[in-house]
C-alpha positions as CSV (number, residue, x, y, z in Angstrom):
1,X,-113.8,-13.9,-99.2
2,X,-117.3,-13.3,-98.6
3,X,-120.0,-16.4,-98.3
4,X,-122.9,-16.9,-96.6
5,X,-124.7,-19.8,-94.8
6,X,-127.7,-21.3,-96.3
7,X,-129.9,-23.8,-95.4
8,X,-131.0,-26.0,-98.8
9,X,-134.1,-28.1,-99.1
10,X,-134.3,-31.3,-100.3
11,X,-133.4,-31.9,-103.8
12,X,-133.4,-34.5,-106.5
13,X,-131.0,-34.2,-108.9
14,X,-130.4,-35.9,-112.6
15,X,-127.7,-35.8,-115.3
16,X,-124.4,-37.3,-116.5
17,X,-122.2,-38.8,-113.4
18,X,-118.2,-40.5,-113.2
19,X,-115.6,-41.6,-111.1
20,X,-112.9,-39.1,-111.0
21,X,-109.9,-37.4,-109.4
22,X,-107.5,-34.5,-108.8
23,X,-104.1,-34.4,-110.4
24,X,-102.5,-31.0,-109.6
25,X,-104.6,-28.3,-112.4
26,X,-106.9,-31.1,-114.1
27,X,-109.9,-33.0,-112.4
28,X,-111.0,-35.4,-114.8
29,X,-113.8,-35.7,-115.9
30,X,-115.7,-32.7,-114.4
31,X,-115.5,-30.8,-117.8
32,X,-116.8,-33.5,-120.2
33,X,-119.4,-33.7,-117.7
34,X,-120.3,-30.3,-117.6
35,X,-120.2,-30.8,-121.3
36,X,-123.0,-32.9,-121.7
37,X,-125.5,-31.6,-119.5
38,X,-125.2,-28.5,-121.1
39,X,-128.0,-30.7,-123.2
40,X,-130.3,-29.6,-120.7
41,X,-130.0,-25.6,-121.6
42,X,-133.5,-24.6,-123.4
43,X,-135.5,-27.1,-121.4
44,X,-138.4,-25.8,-119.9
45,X,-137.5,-24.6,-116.2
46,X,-134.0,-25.1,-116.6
47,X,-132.1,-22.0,-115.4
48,X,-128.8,-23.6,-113.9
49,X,-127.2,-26.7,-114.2
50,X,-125.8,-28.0,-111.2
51,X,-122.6,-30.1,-110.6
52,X,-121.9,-32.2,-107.1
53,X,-118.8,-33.9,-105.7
54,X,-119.5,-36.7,-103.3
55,X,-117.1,-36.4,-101.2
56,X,-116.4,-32.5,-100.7
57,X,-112.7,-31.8,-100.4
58,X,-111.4,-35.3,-101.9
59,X,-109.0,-36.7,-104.3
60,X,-111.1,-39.1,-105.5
61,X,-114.8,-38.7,-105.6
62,X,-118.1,-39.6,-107.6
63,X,-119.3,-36.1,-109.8
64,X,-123.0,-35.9,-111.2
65,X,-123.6,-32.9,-113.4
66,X,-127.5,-32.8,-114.2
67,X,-130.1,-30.2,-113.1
68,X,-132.6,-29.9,-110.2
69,X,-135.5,-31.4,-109.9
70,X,-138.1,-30.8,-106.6
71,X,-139.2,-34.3,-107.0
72,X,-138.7,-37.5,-109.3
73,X,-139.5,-37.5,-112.5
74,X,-138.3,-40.9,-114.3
75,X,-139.7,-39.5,-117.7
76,X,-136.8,-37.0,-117.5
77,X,-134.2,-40.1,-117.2
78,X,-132.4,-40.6,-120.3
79,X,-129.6,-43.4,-121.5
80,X,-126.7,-43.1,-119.4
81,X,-127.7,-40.5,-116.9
82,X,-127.7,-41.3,-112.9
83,X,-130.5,-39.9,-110.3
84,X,-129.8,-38.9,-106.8
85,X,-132.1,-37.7,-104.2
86,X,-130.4,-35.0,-101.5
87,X,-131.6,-34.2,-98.0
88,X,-131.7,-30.5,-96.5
89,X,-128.9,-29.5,-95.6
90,X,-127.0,-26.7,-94.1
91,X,-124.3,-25.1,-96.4
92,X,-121.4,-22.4,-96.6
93,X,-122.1,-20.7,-99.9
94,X,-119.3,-19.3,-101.9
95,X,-119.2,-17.3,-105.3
96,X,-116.4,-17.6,-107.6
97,X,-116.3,-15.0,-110.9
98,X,-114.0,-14.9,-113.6
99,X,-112.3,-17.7,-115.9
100,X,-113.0,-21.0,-115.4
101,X,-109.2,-22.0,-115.4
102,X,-109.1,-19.9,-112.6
103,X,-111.4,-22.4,-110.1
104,X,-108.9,-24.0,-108.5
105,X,-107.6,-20.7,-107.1
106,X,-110.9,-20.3,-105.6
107,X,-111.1,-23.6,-103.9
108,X,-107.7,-23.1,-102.4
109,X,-109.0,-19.3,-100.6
110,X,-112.6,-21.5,-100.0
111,X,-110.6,-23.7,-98.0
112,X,-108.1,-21.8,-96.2
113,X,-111.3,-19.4,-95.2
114,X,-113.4,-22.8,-94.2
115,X,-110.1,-23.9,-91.9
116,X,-109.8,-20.2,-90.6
117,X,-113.6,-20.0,-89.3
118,X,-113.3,-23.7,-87.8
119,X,-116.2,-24.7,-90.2
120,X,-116.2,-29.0,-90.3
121,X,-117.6,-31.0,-93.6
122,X,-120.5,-33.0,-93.0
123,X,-119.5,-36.4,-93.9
124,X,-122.0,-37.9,-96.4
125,X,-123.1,-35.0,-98.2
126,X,-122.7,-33.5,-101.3
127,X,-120.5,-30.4,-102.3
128,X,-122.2,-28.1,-104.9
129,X,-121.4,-26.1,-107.9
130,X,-123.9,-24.1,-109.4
131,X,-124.3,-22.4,-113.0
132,X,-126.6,-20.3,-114.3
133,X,-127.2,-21.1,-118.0
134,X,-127.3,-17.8,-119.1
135,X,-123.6,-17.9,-118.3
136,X,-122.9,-21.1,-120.6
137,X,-120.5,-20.0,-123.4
138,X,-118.7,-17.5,-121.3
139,X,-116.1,-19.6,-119.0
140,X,-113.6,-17.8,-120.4
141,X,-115.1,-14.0,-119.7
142,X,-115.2,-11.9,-116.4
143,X,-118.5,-12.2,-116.1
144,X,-118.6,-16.0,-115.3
145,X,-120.0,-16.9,-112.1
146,X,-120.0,-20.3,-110.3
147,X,-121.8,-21.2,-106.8
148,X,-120.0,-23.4,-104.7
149,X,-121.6,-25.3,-101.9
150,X,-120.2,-26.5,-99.0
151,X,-121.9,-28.6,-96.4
152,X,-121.5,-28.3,-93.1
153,X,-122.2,-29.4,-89.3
């Protein structure tokens, strides 16, 4: 599996955010938040929407989906949605293409290549999933692509 390592400047990001957890092929309630800040596609500057999992690699974490912002803008900050500032960080970056329902796949080969090249998590920070919005409307499709983060020590 190819990836690469990135280092990824500070970033504020805003959107929709929940509780959730893993149960086998489900991961409530990433989708329905994926599903609302597709709201965000047409905005000026808006070119992906991002997703993060606080902790990476967990069973029960805290996901925001939003977009990127390089600094705070409170006038952006609608009913609802959470804001979270993130610090640079250095990350393992990882592409996965094809259907959606086909994700979890991908994290298991992410992982089992993370474990392999003796790569550690660094505890506190965010792991990363990155859309393009041009790809919105084609989960299902070949052609779907996802970034996924991973941060590292």
């Amino acid at each position: 599996m190819d990836y690469q390592e990135v280092v990824k400047k500070s970033f504020v990001l805003i959107g929709y955010g929940a509780a959730g957890k893993w149960e086998g092929d489900w991961v409530y309630p990433i989708p329905s938040l994926w599903d609302r800040a597709a709201s965000f596609i047409g905005e000026e500057g808006v070119d992906k929407i991002v997703g993060v999992c606080l902790p990476p690699r967990s069973d029960h974490y805290f996901y925001i989906c939003g977009i990127e912002l390089d600094s705070v803008d409170f006038n952006k900050i609608g009913e609802d949605m959470v804001l979270h500032t993130f610090p640079e960080q250095k990350y393992v970056v990882f592409t996965h293409r094809g259907n959606t329902d086909q994700i979890p796949a991908t994290y298991g080969k992410i992982w089992r290549e993370f474990d392999r090249k003796g790569y550690r998590i660094k505890a506190g920070m965010p792991e990363i999933e990155s859309v393009r919005t041009d790809l919105f409307g084609k989960e299902e499709s070949n052609e779907y692509e996802m970034e996924i983060w991973i941060p590292v020590e």
